[in-house]
C-alpha positions, -999 to +999 in steps of 0.1 A: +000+000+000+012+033-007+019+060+019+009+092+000+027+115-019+063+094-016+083+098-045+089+063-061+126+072-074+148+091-052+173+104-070+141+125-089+134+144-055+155+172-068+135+175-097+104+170-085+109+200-061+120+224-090+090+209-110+063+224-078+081+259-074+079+261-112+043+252-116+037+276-084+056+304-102+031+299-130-002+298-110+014+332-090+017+314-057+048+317-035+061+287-027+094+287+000+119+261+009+102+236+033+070+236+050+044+254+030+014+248+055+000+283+054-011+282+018-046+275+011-067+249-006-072+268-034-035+275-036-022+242-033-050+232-056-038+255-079+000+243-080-010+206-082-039+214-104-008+230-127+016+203-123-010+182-139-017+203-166+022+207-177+027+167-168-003+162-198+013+188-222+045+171-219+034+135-224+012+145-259+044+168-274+062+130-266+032+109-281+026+131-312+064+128-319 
């Protein structure tokens, strides 16, 4: 069973950070370093909501060739 939002390949932590401040940067949210538990719902909607959206883009430029 997973344990929620563990990131299957380590070495991609790195990336996966710069991957959230980028799609915060996008959607106008200010992410820091560290704990970001002040933002709201609708802010942390928005970033994942974004992260989504970019992760789909990316996967049909790859697909159309």
């Amino acid at each position: 069973m997973s344990k929620g939002n563990n990131i299957m390949v380590p070495e991609a932590k790195q990336a996966m950070e710069n991957f959230k401040m980028e799609a915060a940067r996008e959607v106008g949210v200010n992410l820091k370093q560290g704990y970001n538990g002040d933002l709201t719902s609708k802010q942390a909607g928005s970033i994942g909501g974004q992260m989504v959206k970019n992760m789909i883009k990316d996967y049909e430029s790859k697909i159309k060739g």
